[in-house]
C-alpha positions as CSV (number, residue, x, y, z in Angstrom):
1,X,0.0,0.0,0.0
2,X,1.4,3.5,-0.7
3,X,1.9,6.6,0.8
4,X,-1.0,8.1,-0.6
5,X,-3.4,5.1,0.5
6,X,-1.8,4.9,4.0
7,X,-3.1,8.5,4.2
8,X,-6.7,8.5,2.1
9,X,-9.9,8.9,4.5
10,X,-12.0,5.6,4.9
11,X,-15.8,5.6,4.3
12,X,-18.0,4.4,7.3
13,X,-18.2,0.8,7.2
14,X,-20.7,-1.5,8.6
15,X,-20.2,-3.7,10.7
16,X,-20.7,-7.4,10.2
17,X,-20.8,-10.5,12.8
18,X,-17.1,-11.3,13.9
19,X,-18.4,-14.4,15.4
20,X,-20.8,-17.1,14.6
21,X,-24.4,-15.9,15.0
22,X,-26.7,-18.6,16.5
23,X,-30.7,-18.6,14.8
24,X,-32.1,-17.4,17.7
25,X,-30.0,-14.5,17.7
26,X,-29.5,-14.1,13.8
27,X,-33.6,-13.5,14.0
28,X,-33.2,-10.7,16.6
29,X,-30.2,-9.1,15.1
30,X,-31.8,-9.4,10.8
31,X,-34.6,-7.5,12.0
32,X,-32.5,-4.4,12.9
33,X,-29.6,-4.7,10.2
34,X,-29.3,-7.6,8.1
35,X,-25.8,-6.6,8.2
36,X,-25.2,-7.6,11.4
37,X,-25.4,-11.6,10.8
38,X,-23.0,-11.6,7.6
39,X,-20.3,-13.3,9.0
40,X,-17.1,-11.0,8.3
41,X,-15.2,-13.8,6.8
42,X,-17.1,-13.1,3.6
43,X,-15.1,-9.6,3.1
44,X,-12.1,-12.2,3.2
45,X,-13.2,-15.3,1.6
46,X,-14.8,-15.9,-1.5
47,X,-17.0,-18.9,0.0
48,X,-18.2,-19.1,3.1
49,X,-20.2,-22.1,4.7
50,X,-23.1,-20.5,7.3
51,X,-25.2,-22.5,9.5
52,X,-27.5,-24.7,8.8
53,X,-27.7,-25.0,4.6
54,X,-26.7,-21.5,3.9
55,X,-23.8,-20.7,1.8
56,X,-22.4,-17.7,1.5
57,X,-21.2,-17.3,-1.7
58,X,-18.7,-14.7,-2.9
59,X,-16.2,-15.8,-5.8
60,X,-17.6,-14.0,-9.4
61,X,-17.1,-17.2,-10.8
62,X,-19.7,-19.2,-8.7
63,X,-22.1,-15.7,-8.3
64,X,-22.2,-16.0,-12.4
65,X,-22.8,-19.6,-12.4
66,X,-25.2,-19.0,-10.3
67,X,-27.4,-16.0,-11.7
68,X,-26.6,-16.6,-15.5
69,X,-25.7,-20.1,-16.0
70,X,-27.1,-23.3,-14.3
71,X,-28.6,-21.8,-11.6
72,X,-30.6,-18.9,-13.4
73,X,-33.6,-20.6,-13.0
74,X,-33.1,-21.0,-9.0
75,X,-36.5,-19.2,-6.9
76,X,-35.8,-16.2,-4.6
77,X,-35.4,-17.9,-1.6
78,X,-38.7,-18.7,0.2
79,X,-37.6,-17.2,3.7
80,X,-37.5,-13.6,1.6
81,X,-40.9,-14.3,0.1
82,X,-42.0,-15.0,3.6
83,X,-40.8,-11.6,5.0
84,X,-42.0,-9.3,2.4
85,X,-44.6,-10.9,0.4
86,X,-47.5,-9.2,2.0
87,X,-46.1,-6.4,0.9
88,X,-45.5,-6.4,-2.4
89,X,-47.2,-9.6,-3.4
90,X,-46.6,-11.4,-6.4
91,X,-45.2,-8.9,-8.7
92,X,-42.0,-8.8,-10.4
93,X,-39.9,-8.8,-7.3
94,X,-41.2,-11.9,-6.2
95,X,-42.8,-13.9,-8.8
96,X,-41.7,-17.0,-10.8
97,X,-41.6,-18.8,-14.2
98,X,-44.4,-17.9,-16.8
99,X,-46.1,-15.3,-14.5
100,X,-42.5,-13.7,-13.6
101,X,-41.3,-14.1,-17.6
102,X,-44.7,-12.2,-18.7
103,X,-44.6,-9.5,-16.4
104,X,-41.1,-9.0,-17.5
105,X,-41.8,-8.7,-20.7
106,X,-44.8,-6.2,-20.5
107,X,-42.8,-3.7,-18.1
108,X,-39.0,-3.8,-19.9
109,X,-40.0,-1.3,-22.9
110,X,-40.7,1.4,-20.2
111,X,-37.0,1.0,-18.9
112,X,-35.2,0.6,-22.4
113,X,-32.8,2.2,-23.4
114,X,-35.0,4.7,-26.2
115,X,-37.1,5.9,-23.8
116,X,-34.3,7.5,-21.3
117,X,-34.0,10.5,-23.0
118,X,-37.4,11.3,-22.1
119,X,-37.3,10.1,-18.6
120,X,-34.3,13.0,-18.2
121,X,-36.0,15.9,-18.9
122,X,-38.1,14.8,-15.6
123,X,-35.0,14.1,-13.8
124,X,-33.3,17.2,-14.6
125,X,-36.5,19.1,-13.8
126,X,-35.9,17.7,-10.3
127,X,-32.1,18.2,-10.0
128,X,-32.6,21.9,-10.9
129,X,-35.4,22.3,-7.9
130,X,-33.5,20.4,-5.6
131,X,-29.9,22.2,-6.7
132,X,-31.9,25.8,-5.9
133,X,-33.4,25.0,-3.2
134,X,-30.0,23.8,-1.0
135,X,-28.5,26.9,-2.6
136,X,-30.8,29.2,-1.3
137,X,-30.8,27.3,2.0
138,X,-27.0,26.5,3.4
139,X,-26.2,25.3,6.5
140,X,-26.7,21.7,8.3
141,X,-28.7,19.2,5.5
142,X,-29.6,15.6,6.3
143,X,-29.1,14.4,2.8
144,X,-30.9,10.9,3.9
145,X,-34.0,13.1,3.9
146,X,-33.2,15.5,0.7
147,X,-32.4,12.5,-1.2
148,X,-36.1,10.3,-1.1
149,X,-38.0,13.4,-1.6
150,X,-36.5,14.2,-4.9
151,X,-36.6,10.2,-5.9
152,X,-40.0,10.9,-4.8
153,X,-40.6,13.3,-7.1
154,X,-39.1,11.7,-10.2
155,X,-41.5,9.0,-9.4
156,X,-44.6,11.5,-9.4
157,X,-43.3,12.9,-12.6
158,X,-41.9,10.0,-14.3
159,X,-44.7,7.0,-13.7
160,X,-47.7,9.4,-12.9
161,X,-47.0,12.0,-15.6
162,X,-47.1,14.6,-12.7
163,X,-50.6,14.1,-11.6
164,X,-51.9,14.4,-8.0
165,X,-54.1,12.0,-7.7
166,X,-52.9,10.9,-4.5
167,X,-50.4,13.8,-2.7
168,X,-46.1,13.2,-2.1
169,X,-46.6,13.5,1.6
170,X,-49.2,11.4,1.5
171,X,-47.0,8.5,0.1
172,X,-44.0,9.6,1.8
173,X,-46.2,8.6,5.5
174,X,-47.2,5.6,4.1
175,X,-43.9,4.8,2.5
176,X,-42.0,5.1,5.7
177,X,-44.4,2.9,8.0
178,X,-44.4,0.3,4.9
179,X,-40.5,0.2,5.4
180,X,-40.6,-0.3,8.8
181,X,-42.9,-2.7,8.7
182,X,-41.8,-5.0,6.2
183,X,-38.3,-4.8,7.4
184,X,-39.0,-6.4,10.6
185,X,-37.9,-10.3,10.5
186,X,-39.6,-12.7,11.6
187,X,-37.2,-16.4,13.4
188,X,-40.2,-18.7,12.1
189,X,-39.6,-17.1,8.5
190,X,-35.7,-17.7,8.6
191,X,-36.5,-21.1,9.7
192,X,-38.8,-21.8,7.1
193,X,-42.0,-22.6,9.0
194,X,-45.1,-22.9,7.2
195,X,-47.1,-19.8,6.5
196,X,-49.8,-20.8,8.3
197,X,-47.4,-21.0,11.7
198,X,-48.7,-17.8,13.5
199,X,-45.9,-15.2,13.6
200,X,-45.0,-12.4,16.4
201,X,-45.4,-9.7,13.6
202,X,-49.1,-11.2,13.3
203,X,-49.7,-9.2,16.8
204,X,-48.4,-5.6,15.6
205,X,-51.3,-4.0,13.0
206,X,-50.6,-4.6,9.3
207,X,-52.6,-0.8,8.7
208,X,-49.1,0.2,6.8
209,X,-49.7,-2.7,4.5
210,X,-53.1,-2.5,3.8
211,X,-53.2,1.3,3.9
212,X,-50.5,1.3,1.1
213,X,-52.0,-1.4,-1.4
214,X,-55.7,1.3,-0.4
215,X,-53.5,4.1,-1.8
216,X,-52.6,2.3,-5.0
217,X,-55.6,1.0,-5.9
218,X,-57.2,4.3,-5.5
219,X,-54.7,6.0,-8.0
220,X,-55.3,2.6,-10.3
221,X,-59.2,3.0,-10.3
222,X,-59.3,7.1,-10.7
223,X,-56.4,6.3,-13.7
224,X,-58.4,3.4,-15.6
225,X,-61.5,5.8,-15.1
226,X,-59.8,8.5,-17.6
227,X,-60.1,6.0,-20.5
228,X,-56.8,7.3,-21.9
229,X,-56.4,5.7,-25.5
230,X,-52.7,4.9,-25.6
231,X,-50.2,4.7,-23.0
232,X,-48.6,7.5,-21.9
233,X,-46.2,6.7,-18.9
234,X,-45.8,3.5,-16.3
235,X,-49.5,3.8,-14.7
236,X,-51.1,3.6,-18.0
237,X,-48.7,0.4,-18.8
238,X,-50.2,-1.2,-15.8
239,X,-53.8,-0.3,-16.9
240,X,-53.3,-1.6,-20.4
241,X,-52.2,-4.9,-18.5
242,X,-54.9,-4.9,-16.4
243,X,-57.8,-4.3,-19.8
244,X,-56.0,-6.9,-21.4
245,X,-57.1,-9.6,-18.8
246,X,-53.0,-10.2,-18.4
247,X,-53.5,-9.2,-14.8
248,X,-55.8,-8.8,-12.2
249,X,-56.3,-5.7,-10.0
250,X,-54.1,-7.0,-7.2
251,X,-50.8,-8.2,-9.4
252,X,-51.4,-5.0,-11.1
253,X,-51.4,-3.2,-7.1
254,X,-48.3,-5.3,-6.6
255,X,-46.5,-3.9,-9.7
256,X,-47.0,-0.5,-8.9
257,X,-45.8,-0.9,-4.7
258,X,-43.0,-2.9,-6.5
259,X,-41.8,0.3,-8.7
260,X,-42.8,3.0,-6.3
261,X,-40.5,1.3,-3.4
262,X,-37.5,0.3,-5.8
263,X,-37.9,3.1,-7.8
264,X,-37.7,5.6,-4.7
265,X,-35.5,3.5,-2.0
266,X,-32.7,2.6,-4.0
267,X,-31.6,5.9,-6.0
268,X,-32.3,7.9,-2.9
269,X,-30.0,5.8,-0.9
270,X,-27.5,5.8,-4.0
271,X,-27.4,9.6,-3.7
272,X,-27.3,10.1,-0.3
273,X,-24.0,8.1,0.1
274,X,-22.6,9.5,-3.1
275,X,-22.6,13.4,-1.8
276,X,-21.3,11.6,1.9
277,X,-18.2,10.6,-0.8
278,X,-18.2,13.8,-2.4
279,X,-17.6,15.5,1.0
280,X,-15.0,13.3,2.3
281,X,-13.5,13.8,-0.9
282,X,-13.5,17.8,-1.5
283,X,-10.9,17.3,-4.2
284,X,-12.7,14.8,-6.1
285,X,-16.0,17.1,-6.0
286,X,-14.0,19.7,-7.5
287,X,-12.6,18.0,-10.2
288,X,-16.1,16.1,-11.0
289,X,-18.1,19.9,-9.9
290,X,-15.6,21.1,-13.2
291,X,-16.1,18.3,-15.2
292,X,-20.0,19.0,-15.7
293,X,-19.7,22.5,-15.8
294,X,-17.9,22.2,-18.9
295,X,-20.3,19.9,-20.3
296,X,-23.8,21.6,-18.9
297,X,-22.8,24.8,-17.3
298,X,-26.7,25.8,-16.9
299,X,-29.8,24.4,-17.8
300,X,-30.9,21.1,-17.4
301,X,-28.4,18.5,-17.7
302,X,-30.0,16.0,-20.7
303,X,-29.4,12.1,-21.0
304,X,-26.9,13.0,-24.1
305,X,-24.5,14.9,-21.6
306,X,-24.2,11.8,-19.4
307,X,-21.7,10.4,-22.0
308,X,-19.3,13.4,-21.7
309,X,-19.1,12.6,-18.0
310,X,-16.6,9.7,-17.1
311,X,-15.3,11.2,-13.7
312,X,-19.3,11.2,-12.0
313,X,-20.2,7.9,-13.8
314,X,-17.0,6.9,-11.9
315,X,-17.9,7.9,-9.3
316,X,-21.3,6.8,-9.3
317,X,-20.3,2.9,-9.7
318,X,-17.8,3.6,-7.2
319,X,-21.0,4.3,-4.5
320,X,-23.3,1.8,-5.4
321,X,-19.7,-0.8,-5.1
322,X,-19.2,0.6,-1.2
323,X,-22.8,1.2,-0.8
324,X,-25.1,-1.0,-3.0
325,X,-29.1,0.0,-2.0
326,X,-29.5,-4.4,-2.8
327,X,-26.9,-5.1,-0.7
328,X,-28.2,-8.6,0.2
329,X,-30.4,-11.3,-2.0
330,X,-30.6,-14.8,-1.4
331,X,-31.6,-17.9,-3.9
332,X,-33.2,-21.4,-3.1
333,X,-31.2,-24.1,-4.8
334,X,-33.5,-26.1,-7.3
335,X,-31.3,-28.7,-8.1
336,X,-27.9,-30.5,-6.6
337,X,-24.9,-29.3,-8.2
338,X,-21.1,-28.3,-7.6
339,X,-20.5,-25.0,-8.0
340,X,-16.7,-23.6,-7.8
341,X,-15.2,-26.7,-5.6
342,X,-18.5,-26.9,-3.0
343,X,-21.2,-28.9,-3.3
344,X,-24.7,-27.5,-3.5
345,X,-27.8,-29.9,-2.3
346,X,-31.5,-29.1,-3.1
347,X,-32.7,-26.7,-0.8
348,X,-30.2,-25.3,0.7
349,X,-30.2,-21.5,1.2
350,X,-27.7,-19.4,-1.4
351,X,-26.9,-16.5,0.4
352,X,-25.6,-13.2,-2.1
353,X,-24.0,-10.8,0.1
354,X,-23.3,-8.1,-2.5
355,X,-21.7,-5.7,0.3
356,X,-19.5,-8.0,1.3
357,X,-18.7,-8.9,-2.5
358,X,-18.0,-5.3,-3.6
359,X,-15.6,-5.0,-0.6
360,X,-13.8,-8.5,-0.8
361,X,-10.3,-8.3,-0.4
362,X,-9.3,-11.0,-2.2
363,X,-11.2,-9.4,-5.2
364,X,-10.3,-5.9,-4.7
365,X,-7.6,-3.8,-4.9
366,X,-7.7,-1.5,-0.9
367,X,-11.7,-2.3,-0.8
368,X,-12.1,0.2,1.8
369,X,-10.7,2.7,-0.1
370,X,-12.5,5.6,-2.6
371,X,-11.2,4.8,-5.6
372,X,-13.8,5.8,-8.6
373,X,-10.3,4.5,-11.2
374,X,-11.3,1.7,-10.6
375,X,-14.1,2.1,-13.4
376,X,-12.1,3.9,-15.6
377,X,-9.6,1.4,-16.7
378,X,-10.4,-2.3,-17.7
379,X,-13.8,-3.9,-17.4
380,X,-14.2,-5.5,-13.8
381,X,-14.6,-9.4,-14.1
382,X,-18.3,-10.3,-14.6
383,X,-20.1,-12.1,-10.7
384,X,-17.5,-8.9,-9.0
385,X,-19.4,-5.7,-9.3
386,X,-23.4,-6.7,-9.0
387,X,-25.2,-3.5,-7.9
388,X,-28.1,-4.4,-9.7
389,X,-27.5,-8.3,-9.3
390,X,-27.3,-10.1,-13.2
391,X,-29.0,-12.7,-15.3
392,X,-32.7,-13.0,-16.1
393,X,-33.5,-10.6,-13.1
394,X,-31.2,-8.6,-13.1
395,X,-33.1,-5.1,-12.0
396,X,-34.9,-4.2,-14.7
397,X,-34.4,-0.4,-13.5
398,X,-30.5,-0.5,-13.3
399,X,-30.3,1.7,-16.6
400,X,-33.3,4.5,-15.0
401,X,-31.8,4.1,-11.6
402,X,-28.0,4.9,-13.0
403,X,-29.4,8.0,-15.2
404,X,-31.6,9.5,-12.2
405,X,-28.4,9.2,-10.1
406,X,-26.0,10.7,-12.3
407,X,-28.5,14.0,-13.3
408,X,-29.5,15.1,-9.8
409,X,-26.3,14.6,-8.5
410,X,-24.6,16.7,-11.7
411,X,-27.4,19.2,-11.0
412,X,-26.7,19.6,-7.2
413,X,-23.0,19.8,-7.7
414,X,-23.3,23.1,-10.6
415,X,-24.9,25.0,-7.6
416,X,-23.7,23.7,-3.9
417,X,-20.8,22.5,-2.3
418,X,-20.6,19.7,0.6
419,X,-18.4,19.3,2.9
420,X,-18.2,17.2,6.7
421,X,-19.0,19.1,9.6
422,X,-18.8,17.5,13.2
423,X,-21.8,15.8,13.3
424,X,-21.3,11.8,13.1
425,X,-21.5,10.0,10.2
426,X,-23.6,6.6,10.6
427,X,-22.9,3.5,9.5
428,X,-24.7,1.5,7.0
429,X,-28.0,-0.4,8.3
430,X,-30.1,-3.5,5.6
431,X,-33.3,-3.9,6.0
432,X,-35.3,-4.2,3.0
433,X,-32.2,-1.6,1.4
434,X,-29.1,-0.7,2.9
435,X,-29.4,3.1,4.3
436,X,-27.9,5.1,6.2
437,X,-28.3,4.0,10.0
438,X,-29.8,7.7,11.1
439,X,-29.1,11.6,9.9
440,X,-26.3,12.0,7.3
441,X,-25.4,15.7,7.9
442,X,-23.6,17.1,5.8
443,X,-22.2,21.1,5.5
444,X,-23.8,22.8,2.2
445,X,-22.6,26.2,0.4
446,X,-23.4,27.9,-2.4
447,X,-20.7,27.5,-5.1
């Protein structure tokens, strides 16, 4: 390690289980931060045998096999269905085979490629808002909180072509007590129990649930009411499906909690730990802060300038490798088979820690380390660098979630300047995404 290195600043961390975690205790401490039961080994190790039938898998090879080749095919594990499938149901997140393939299918031409351009001009929309209104407000900001509400936003614009049919705050409320609700583990889940075993969360009210699924099938109903004749954003996709007879009024409920929450949990988190970065980094904000100016230097910042921007894409992979929103998923093994030198049987739990893949120091060059070069130089090994996870389900926002990222951030950057004041910064917490563990206060300026 050199000089340079010995002296760089290290990003929070989290902090994972240095010491086996027993199932008792692995359901108290899941509830609270996922994060907590990963046994450390797997920032080490490429494998890693957990209790039970878990495996903890970690070399790109295997983590390929595994998500593109023979294993493609393998269910989300059923302890994850379990936990949050009264939440989001059976949409894309969760469902399987033919009903997973045609859902797929239906939603993926709102995400390609062609259509980004248009989704910008929302984005950009947003950035400038959100780049005026920290300018005109300096001082203390939680970026945690900044972050959602502009995700927030870009959902409001972006799937309900800026309509109010239900209000931001209004989802916001119910967005928060949905997280908090579905995040809570359950040890008769983890042990895979049948559903019909009565669980502890059973006792606490499931109003955040049901109050949520209310909200969208209100917005559904007053939308399929307007009779629109040809699609004109995400809601009206999920409409057609529903005239169509493709879905019914529940799977199409589930699609839209599915968007809304990935759409608005991920990106915000995404951004909130990127301008964390670009504090503890002043000199790599200036350079990036430069770097768009001479692309965009006013106006809004369009999908065809993200091109011209290495340095923030750089930077932008280099967040979601410290802090990737999916920072955990899990498969259930479908068949028997040897994967990488272990041996697989049917059943057993394939645990994907993508945290502790992205920081794996046998995989990594100073993991701990800022280092956006690392994206700037040759392609990184395919199983190494999964943000998004790969293979059939790989998320089929990862191109929406990458542009949305990269435009508020190059908006906020043309008009403030962050920096790290005294107030502590917290470590990462997984639940249902991996956030920040309380306030992220950061120092803003006008530039």
């Amino acid at each position: 390690m050199n000089a340079r290195s010995t002296c760089a600043p290290v990003p929070v961390a989290a902090k994972l289980a240095e010491e086996p975690v027993g199932l008792l205790r692995f359901a108290r401490l899941a509830g609270r931060n996922m994060l907590e039961v990963i046994p450390a080994e797997t920032l080490r190790e490429t494998y890693v045998r957990g209790p039970l039938n878990i495996h903890y898998i970690g070399a790109p090879a295997a983590v390929t096999e595994l998500l593109v080749g023979r294993g493609r095919a393998f269910p989300k594990a059923k302890f994850t269905k379990d936990i949050i499938g009264s939440a989001v149901g059976n949409g894309l997140i969760l469902s399987e085979g033919a009903k997973w393939r045609e859902q797929r299918r239906r939603y993926s031409p709102l995400f390609a490629a062609r259509n980004l351009p248009v989704l910008a001009t929302h984005f950009a929309e947003t950035g400038i808002e959100v780049a005026d209104s920290l300018a005109e407000n300096p001082g203390r900001v939680d970026v945690s909180q900044v972050a959602p509400a502009a995700t927030l936003t870009n959902i409001s614009r972006v799937m309900f072509s800026g309509n109010a049919e239900v209000s931001a705050e209004t989802i916001r409320a119910g967005l928060r007590a949905y997280f908090e609700y579905i995040s809570k583990l359950s040890l008769f889940d983890l042990m895979g129990l049948p559903g019909w075993v009565p669980r502890a969360k059973w006792l606490r009210s499931m109003a955040p649930v049901t109050s949520m699924r209310a909200l969208a099938r209100q917005v559904i109903e007053h939308r399929r009411a307007e009779m629109r004749a040809e699609p004109r954003d995400f809601l009206d996709l999920l409409i057609e499906a529903l005239e169509t007879d493709f879905e019914d009024i529940e799977t199409t409920v589930d699609n839209l909690l599915t968007f809304v929450v990935a759409g608005h949990e991920t990106s915000a988190n995404a951004i909130a730990w990127g301008l964390y970065l670009f504090a503890l980094h002043p000199e790599m904000q200036r350079r990036i802060r430069e770097e768009v100016l001479s692309v965009r230097p006013s106006g809004p910042v369009g999908f065809e300038d993200l091109e011209h921007l290495p340095l923030l894409r750089a930077h932008v992979k280099e967040t979601l490798r410290l802090y990737p929103s999916a920072a955990f998923f899990a498969r259930d093994a479908a068949d028997d088979l040897t994967v990488d030198g272990f041996d697989i049987a049917r059943g057993d739990a394939l645990f994907f820690s993508v945290y502790s893949i992205h920081r794996n120091a046998r995989l990594w060059d100073e993991p701990d380390l800022y280092r956006p070069a690392r994206f700037m130089g040759p392609a990184i090994p395919r199983g190494q660098y999964i943000p998004f996870g790969d293979g059939p389900r790989i998320c089929i926002g990862a191109q929406y979630a990458e542009t949305e990222i990269m435009i508020l951030m190059a908006s906020v950057l043309r008009k403030v300047a962050v920096s790290l004041g005294d107030a502590p910064i917290p470590r990462p917490v997984l639940t249902f995404t991996m956030r920040p563990g309380g306030p992220l206060l950061l120092d803003v300026a006008r530039v």
